[in-house]
N, CA, C and O of each residue as an XYZ file, in Angstrom:
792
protein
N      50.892    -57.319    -76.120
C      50.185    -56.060    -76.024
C      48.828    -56.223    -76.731
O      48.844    -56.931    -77.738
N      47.436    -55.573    -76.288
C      46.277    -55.752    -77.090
C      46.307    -54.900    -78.307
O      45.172    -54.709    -78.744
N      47.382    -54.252    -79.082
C      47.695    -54.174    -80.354
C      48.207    -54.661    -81.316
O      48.481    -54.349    -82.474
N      48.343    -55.930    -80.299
C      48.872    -57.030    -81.208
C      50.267    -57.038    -81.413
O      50.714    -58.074    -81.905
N      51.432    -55.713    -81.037
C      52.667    -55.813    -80.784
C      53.334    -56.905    -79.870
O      52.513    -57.320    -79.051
N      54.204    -57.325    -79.788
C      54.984    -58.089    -79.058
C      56.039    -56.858    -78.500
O      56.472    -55.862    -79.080
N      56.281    -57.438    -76.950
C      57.212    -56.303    -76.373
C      57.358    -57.215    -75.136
O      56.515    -57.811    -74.464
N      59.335    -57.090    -75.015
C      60.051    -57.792    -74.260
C      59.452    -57.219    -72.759
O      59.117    -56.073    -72.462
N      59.450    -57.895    -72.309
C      58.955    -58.062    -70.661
C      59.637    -56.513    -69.552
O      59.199    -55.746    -68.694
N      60.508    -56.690    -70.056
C      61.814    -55.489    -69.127
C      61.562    -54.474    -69.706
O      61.940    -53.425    -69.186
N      60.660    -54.424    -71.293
C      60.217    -52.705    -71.625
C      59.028    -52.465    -71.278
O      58.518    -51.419    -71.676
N      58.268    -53.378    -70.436
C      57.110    -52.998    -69.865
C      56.661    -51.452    -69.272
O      57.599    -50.711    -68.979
N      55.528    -51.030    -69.118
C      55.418    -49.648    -68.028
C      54.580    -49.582    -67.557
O      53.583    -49.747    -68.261
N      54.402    -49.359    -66.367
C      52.681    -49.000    -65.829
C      51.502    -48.341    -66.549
O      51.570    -47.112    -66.563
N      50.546    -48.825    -67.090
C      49.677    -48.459    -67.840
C      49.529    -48.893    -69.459
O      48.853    -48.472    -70.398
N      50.497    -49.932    -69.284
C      50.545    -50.831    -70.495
C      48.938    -51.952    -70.377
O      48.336    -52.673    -69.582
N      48.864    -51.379    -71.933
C      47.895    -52.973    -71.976
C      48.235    -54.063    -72.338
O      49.202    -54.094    -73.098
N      47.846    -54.843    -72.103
C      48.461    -56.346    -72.190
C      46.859    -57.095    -72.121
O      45.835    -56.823    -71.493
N      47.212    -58.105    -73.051
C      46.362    -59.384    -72.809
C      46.581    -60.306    -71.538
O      47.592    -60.889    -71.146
N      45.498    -60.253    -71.108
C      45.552    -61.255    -69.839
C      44.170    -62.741    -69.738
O      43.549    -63.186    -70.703
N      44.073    -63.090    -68.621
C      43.435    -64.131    -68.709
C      42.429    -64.276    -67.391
O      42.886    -64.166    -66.253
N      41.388    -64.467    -67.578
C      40.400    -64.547    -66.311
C      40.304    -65.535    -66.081
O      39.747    -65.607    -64.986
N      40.647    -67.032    -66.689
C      40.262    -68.559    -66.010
C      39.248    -68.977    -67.214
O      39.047    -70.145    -67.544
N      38.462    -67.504    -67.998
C      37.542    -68.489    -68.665
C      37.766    -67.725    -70.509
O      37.517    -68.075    -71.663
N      38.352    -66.588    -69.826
C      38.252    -65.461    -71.286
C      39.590    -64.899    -71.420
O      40.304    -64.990    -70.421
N      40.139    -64.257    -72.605
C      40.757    -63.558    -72.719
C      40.350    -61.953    -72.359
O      39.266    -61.592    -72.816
N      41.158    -60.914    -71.544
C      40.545    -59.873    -71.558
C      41.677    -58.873    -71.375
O      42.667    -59.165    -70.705
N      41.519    -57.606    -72.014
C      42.403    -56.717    -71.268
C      42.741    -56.391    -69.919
O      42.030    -56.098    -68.957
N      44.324    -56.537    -70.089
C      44.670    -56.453    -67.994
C      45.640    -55.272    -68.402
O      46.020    -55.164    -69.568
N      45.978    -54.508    -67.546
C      46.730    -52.759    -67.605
C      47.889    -53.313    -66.492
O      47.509    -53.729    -65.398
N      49.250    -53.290    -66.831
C      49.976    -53.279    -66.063
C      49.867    -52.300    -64.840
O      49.816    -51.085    -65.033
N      49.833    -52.810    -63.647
C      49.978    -51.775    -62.702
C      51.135    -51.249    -61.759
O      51.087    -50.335    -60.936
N      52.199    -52.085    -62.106
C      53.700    -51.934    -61.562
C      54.822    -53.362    -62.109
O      54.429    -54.238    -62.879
N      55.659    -53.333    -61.753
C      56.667    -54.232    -61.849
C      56.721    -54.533    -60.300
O      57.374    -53.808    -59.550
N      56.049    -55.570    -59.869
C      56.530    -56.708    -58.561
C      57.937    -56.674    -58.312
O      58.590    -56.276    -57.347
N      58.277    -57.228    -59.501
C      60.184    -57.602    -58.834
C      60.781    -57.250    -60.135
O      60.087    -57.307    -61.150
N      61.999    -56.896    -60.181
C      62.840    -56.523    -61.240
C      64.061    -56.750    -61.486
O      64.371    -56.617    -60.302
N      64.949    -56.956    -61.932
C      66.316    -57.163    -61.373
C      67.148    -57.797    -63.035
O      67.488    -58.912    -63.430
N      67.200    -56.505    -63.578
C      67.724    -56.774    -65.082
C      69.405    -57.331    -64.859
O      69.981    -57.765    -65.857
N      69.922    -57.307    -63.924
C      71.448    -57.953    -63.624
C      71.557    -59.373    -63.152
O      72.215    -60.259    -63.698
N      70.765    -59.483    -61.971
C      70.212    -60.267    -61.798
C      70.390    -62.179    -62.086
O      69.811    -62.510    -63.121
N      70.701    -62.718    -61.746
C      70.896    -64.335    -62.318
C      69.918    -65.331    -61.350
O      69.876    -65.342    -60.120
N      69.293    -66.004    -62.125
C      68.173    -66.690    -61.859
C      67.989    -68.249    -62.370
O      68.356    -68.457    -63.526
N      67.519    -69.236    -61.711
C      67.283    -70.552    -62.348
C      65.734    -70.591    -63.214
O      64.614    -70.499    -62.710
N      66.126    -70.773    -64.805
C      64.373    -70.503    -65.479
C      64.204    -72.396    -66.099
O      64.892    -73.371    -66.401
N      62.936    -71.990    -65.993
C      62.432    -73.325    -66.423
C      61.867    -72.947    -67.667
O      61.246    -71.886    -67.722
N      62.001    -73.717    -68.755
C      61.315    -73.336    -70.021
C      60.856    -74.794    -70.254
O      61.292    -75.934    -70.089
N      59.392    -73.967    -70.874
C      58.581    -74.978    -71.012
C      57.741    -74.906    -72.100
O      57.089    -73.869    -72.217
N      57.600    -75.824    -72.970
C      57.647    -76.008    -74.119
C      56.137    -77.142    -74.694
O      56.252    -78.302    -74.296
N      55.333    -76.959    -75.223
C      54.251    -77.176    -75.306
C      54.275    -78.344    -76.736
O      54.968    -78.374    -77.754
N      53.568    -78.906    -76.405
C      52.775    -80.133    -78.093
C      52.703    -78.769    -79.386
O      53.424    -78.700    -80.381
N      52.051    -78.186    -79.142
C      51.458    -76.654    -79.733
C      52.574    -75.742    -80.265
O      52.576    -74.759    -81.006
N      53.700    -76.561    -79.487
C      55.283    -75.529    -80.049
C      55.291    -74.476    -79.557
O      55.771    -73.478    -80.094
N      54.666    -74.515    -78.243
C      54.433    -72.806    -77.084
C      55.921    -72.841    -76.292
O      56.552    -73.861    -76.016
N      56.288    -71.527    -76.017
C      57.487    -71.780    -75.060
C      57.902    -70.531    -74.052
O      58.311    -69.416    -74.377
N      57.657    -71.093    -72.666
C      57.837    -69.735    -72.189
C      58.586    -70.320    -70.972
O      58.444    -71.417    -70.432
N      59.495    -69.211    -70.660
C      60.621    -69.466    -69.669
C      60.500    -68.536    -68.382
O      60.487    -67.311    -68.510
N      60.407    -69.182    -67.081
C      60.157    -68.456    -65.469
C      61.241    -69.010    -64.890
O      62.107    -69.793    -65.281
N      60.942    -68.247    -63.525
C      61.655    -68.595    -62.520
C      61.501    -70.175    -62.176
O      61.151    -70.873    -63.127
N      61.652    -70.625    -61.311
C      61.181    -71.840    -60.940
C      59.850    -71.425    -59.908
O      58.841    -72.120    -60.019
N      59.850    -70.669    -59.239
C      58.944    -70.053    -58.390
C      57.947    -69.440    -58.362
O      57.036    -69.301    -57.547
N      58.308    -68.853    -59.889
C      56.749    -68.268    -60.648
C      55.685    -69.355    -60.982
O      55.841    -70.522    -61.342
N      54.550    -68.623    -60.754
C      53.353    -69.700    -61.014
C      52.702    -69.460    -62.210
O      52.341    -68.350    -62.598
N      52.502    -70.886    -62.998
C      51.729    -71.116    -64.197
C      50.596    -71.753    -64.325
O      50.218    -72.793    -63.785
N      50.004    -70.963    -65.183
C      48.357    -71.857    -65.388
C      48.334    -72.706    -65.981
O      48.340    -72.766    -67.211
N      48.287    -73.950    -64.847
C      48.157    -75.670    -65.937
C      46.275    -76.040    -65.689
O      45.263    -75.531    -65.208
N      46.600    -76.892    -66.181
C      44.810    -77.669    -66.135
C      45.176    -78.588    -65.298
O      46.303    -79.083    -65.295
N      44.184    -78.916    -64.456
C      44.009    -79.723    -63.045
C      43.681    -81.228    -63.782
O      43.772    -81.432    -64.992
N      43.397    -81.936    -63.057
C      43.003    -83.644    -63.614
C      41.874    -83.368    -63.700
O      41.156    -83.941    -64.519
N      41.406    -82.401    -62.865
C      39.418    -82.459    -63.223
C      39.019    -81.491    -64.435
O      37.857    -81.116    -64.589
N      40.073    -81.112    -65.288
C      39.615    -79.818    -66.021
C      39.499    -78.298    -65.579
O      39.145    -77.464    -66.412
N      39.873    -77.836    -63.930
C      39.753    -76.803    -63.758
C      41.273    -75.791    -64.077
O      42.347    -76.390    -64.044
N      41.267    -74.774    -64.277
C      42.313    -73.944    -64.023
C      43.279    -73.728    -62.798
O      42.804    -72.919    -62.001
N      44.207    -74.111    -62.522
C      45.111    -74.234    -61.334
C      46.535    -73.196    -61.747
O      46.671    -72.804    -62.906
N      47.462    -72.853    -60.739
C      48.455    -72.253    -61.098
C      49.522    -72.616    -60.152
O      49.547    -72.267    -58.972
N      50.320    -73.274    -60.693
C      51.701    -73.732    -59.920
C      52.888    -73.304    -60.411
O      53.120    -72.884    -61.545
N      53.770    -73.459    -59.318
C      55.228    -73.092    -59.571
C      55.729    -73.670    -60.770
O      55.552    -74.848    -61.081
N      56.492    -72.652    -61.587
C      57.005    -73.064    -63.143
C      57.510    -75.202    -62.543
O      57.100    -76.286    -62.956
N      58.510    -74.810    -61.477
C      59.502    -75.595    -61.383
C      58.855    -77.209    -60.587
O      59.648    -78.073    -60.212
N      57.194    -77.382    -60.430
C      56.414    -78.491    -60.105
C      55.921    -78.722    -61.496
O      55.031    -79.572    -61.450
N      56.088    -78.407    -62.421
C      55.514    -78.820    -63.472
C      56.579    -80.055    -64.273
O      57.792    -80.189    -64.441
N      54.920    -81.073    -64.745
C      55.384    -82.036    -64.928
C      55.084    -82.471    -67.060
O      54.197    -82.205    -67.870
N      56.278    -83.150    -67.105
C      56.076    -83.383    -68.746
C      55.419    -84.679    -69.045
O      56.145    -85.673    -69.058
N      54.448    -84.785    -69.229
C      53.182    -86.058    -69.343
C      52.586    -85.896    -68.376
O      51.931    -86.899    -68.091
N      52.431    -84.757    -67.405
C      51.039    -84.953    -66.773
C      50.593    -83.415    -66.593
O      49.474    -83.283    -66.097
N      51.172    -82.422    -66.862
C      50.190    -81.249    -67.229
C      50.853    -80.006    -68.416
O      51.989    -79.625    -68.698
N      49.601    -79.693    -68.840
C      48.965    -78.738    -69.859
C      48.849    -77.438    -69.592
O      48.219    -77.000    -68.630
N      49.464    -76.735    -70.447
C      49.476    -75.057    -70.199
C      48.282    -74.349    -70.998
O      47.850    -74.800    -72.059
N      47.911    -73.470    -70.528
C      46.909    -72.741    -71.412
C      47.827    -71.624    -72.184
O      48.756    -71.026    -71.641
N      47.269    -71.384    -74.000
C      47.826    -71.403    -74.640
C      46.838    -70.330    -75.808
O      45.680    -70.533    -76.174
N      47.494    -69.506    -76.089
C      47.008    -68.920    -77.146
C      47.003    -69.896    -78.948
O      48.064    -69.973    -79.568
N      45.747    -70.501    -79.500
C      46.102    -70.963    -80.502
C      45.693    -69.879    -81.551
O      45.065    -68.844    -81.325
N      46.252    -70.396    -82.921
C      46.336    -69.710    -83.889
C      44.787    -69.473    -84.494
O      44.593    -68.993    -85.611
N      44.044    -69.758    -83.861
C      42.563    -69.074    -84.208
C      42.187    -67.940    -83.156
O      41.056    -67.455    -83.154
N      42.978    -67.616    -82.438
C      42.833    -66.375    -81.363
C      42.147    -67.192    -80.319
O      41.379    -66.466    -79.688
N      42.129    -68.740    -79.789
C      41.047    -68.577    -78.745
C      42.337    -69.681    -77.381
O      43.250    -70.471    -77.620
N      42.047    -69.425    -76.725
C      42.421    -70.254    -75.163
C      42.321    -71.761    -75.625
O      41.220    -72.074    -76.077
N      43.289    -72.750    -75.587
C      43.393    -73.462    -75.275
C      44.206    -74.380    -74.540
O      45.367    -73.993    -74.672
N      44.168    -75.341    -73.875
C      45.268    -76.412    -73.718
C      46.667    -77.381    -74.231
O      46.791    -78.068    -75.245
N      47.266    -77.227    -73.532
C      48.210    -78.193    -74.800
C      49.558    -78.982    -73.621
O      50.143    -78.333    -72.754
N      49.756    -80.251    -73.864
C      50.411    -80.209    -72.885
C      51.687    -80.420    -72.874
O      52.025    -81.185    -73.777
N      52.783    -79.946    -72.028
C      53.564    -79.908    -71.844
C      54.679    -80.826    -72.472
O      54.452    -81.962    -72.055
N      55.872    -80.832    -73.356
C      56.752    -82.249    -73.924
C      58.078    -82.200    -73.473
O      58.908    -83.095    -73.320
N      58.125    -80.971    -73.287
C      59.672    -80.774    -72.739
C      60.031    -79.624    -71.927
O      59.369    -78.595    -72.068
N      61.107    -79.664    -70.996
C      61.299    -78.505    -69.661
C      62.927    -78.870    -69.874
O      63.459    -79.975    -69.979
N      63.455    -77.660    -69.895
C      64.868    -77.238    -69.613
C      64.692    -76.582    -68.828
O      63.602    -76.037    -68.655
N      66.093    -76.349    -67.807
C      66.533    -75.660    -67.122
C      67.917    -74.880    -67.109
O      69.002    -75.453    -67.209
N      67.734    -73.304    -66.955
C      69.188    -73.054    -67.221
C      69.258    -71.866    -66.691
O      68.266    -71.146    -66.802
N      70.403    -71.381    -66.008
C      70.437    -70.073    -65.734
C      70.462    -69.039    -66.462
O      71.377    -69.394    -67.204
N      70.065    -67.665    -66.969
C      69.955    -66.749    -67.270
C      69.853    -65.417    -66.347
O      69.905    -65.461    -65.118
N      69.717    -64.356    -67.020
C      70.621    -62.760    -66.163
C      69.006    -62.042    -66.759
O      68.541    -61.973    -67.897
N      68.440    -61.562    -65.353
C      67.098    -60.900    -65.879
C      66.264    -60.920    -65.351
O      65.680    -61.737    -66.064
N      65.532    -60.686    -64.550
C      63.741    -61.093    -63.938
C      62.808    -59.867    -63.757
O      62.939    -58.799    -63.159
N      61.851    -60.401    -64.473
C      60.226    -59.548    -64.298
C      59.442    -59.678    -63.835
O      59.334    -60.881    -64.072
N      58.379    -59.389    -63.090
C      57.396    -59.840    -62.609
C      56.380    -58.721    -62.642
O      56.080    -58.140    -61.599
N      55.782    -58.366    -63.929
C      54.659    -57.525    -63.839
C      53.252    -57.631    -63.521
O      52.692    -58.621    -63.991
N      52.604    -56.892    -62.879
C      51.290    -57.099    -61.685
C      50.450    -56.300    -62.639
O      50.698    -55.178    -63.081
N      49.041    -57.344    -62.971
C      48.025    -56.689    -63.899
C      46.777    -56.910    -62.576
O      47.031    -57.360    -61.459
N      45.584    -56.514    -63.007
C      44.478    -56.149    -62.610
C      43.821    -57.602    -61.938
O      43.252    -57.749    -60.857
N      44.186    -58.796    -63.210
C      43.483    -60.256    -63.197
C      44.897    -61.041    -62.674
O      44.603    -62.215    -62.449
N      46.262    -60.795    -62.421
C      46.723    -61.516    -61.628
C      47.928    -62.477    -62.739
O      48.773    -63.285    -62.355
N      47.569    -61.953    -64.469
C      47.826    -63.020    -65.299
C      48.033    -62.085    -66.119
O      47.605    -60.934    -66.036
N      49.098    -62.817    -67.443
C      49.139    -62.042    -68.628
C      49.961    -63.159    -69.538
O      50.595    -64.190    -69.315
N      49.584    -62.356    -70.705
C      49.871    -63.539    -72.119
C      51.596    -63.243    -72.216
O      52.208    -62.175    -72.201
N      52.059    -64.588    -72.314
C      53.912    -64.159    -72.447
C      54.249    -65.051    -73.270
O      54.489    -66.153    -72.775
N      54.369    -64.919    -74.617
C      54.746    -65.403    -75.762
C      53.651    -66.687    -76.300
O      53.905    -67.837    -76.657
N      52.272    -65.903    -76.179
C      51.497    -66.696    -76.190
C      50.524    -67.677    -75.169
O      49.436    -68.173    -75.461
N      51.332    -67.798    -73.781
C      51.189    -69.097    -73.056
C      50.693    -67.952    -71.547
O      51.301    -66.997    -71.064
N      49.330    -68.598    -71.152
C      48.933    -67.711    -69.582
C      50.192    -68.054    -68.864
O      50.856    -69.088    -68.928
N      50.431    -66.699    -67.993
C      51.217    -67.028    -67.111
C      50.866    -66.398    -65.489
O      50.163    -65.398    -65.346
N      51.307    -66.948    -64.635
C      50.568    -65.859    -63.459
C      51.769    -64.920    -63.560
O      52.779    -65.074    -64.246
N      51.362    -63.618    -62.497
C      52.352    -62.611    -62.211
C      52.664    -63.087    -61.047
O      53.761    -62.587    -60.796
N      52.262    -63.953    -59.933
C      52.830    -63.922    -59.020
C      54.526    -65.631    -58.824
O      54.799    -66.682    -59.402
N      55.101    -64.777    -57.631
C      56.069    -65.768    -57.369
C      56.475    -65.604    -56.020
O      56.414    -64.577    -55.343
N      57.009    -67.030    -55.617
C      57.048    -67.683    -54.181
C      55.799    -67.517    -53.589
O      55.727    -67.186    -52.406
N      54.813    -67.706    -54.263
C      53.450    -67.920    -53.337
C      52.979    -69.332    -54.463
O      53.150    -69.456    -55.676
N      52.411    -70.148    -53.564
C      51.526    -71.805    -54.174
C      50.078    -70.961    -54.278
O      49.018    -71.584    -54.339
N      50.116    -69.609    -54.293
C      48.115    -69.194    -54.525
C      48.277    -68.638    -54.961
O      49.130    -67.864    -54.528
N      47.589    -68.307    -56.524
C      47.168    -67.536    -57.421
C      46.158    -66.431    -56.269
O      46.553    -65.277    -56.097
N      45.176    -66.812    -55.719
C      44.448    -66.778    -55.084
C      44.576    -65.521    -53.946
O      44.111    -64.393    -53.782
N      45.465    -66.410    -53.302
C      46.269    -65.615    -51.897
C      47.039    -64.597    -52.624
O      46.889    -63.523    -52.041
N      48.053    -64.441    -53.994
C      48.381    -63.410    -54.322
C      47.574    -62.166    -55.051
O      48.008    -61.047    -55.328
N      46.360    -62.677    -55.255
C      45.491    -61.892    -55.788
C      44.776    -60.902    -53.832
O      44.521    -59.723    -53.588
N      44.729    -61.995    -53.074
C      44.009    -61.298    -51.795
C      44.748    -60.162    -51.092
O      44.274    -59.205    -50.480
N      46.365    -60.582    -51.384
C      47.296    -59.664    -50.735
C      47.777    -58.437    -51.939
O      48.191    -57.307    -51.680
N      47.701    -58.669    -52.456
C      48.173    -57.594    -54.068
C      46.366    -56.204    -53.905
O      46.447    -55.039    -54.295
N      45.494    -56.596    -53.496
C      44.576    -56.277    -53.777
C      44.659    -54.823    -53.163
O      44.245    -54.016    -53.996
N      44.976    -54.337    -52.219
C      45.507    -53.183    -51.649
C      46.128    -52.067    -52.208
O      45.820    -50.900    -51.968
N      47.384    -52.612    -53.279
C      47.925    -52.194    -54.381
C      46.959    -51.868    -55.248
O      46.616    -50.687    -55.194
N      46.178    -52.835    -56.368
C      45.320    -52.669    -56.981
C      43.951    -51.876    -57.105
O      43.204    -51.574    -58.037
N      43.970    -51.675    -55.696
C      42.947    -50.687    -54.957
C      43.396    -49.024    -55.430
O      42.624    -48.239    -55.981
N      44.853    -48.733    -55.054
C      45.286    -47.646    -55.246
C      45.501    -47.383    -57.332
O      46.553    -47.044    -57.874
N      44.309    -47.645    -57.975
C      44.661    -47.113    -59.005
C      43.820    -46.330    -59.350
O      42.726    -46.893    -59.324
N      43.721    -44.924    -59.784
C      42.713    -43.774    -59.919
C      41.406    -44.277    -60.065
O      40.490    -44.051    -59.274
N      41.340    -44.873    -60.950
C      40.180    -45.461    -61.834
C      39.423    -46.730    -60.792
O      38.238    -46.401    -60.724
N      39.563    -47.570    -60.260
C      39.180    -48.664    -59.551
C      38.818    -48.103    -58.015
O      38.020    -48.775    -57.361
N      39.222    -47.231    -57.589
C      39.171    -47.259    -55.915
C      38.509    -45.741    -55.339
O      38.204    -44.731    -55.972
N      38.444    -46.010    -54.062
C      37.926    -45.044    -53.243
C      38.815    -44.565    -52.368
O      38.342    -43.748    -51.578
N      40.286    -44.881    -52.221
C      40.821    -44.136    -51.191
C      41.951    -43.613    -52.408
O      43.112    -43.545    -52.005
N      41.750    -43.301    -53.618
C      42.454    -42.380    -54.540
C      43.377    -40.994    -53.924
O      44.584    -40.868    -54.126
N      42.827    -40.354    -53.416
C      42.571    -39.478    -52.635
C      43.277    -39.244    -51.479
O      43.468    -38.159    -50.931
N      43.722    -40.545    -51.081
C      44.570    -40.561    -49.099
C      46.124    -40.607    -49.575
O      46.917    -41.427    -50.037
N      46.089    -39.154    -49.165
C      48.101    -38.841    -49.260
C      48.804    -40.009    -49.245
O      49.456    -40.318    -50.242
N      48.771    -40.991    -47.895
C      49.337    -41.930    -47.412
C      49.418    -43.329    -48.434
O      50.228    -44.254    -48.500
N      48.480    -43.084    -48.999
C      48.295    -44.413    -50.031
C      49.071    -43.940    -51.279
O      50.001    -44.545    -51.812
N      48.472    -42.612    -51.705
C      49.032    -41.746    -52.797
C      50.594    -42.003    -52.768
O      51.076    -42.367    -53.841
N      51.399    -41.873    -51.758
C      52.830    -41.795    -51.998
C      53.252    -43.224    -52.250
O      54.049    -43.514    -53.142
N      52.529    -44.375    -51.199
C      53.276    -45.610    -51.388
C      52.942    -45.771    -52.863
O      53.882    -46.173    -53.550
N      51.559    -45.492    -53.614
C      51.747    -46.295    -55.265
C      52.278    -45.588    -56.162
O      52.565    -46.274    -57.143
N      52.722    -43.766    -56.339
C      53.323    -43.043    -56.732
C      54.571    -43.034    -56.545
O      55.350    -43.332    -57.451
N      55.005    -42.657    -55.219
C      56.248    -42.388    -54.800
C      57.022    -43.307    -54.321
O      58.191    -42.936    -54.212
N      56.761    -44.595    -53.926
C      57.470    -45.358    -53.317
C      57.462    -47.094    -53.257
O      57.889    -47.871    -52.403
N      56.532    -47.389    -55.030
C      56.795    -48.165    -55.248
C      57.265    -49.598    -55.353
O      56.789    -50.705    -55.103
N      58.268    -49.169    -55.772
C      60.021    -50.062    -56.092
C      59.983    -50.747    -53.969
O      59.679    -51.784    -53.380
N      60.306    -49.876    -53.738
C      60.850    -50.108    -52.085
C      59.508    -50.612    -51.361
O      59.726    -51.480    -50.516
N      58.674    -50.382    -51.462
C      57.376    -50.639    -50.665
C      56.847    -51.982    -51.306
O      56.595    -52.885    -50.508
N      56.660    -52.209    -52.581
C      56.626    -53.563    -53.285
C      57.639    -54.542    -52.377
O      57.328    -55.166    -51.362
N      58.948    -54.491    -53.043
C      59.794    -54.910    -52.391
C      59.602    -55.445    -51.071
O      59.591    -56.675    -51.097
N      59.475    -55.036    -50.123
C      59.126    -55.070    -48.521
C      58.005    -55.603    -48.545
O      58.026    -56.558    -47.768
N      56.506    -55.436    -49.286
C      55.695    -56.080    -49.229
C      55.625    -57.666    -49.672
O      55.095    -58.576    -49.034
N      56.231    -57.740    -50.801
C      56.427    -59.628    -51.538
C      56.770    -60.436    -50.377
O      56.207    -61.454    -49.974
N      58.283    -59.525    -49.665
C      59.143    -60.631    -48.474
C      58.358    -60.816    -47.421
O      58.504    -61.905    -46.865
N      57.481    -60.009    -46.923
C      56.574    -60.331    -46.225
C      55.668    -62.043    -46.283
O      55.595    -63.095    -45.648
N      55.092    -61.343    -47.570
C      53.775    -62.900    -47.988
C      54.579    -63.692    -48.444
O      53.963    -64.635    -48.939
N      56.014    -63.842    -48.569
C      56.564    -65.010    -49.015
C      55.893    -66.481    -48.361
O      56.217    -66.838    -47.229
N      54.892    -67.313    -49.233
C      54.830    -68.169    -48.781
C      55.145    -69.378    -49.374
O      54.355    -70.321    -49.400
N      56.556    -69.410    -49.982
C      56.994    -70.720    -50.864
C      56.625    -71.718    -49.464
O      55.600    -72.394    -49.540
N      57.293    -71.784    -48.455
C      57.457    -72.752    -47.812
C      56.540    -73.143    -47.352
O      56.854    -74.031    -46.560
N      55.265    -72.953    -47.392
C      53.574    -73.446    -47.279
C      53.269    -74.412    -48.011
O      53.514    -74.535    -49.211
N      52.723    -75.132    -47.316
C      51.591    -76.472    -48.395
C      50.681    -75.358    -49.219
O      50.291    -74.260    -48.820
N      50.550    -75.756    -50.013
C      49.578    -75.502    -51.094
C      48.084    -74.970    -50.133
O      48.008    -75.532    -49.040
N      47.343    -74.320    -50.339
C      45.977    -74.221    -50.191
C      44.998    -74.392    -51.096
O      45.331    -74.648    -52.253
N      43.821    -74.303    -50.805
C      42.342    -74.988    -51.507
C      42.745    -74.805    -52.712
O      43.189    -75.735    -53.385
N      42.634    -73.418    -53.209
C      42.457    -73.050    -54.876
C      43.491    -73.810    -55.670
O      42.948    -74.258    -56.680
N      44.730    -74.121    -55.612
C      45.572    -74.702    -56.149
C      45.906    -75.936    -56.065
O      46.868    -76.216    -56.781
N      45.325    -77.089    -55.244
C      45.618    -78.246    -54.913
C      45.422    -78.680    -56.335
O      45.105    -77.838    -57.174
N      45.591    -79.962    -56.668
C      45.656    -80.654    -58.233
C      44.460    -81.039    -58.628
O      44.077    -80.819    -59.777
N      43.879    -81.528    -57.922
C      42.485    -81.854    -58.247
C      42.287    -82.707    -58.073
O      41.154    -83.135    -58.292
């Protein structure tokens, strides 16, 4: 939280602030819904565990911000990540973004999944960037298709105003999210431009 609280993922709420990440800065991102949810739920998580002593645990499908071979910002599936060849971005103990790379990955099932949708696509989870999106290889592409959503928030948009939009981000949420993710599911895609390795 940008008060510097820590708060478990599943007590999240729409209109939470949260620290997030633009690629170059830290900045405030406002939760704007919960993507996927499913507190019963059983899931395969990858935890991943940093030089830096960072540790944060996803789906296998959720995408994380590693550093590319050329130095750029990339975001791949928790579960392509590799131990000796990429680096998570990382909150260090002087408050600023850095790198650190990866030493160890477990895998294990656990009962639980979140997926909260901020403004920039990203948010700080126990320190370590993480994306919000999952089963998509594009940070990118989930930012192009989410953007519709993001459109409908009082403050940011121009069709505030259209009943029709009004109910899906008010009233109908949960179910309309839902239906929208299975749609863009594009795990089973090659990778595109923004995310290739470098």
């Amino acid at each position: 939280m940008i008060d510097g609280r820590q708060q478990k993922i599943d007590r999240l709420h729409t209109g939470d602030k949260l620290i997030a990440f633009d690629g170059t800065n830290l900045t405030t991102g406002e939760m704007i819904l919960m993507l996927d949810q499913n507190a019963y739920g059983e899931a395969e998580f990858y935890t991943l565990q940093t030089k830096s002593n960072h540790r944060i645990s996803l789906t296998g499908q959720h995408l994380i911000a590693v550093q590319s071979s050329i130095g750029t910002i990339v975001y791949i599936p928790a579960e392509q990540v590799e131990v000796g060849r990429d680096s998570l971005y990382v909150l260090s103990s002087e408050g600023i973004v850095i790198v650190s790379p990866v030493v160890e990955i477990s895998i294990e099932t656990k009962m639980g999944y979140f997926a909260p949708l901020t403004m920039s696509g990203t948010l700080l989870v126990n320190n370590v960037v993480a994306g919000c999106f999952s089963h998509m290889h594009s940070h990118s592409l989930g930012q192009l298709v989410m953007a519709p959503i993001r459109c409908t928030r009082p403050d940011v948009n121009f069709l505030r105003n259209k009943p029709f939009i009004y109910a899906i981000r008010y009233k109908q949420t949960t179910l309309f999210m839902g239906r929208y993710v299975k749609v863009i599911d594009t795990s089973n895609m090659p990778p595109i431009m923004d995310d290739e390795r470098g």
